[in-house]
C-alpha positions in Angstrom: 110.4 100.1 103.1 112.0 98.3 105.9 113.3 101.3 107.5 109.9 103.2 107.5 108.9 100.1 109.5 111.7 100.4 111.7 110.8 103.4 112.3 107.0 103.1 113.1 107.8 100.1 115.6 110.2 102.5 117.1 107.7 105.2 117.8 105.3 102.7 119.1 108.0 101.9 121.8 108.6 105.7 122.4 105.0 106.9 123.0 101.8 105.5 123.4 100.5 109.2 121.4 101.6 107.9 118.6 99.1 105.1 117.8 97.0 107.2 115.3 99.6 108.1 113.5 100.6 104.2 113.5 97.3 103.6 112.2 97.7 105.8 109.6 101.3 104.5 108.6 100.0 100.7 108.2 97.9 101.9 106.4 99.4 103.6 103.7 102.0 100.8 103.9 99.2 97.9 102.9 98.0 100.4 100.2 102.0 100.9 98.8 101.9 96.7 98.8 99.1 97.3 96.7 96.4 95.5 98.6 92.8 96.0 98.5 91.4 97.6 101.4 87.6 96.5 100.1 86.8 94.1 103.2 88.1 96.6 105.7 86.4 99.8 104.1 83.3 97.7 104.5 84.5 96.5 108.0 84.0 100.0 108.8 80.7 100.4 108.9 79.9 97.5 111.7 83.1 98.4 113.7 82.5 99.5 117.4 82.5 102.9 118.3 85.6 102.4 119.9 87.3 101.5 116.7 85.4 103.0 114.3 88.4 106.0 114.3 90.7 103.5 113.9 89.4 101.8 110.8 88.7 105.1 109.2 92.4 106.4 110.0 93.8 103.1 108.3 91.3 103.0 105.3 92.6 106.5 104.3 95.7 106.6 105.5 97.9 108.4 102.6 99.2 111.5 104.3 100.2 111.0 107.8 103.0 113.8 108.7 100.0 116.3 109.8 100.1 114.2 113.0 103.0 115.3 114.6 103.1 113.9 117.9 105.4 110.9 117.0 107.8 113.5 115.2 108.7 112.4 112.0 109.5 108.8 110.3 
């Protein structure tokens, strides 16, 4: 676990592309932890539409490799 978040700080150094993908990562991280993501999913609905990607990228956030602009981690 500690690697994979290594890893994703890493990317975030390397390339500013990669901040979906980060998204997605924290995501299914919090979810692994075994968290609720009930306030956030609900979050989602008043975010801005600025963040409104963001919030859903994080609330369903399971399979991240089909974003392949950070490579792999």
């Amino acid at each position: 676990m500690i690697e994979r978040v290594q890893n994703i700080y890493m990317s975030v150094l390397e390339s500013e592309e990669c901040i979906e993908r980060i998204y997605c990562e924290v995501g299914g991280l919090t979810e692994d932890f075994g968290y609720s993501k009930k306030i956030t999913k609900s979050l989602e609905m008043f975010a801005p539409k600025k963040y409104t990607q963001m919030m859903k990228t994080f609330n369903h956030g399971k399979d991240c490799k089909k974003n392949h602009k950070c490579g792999y981690f």
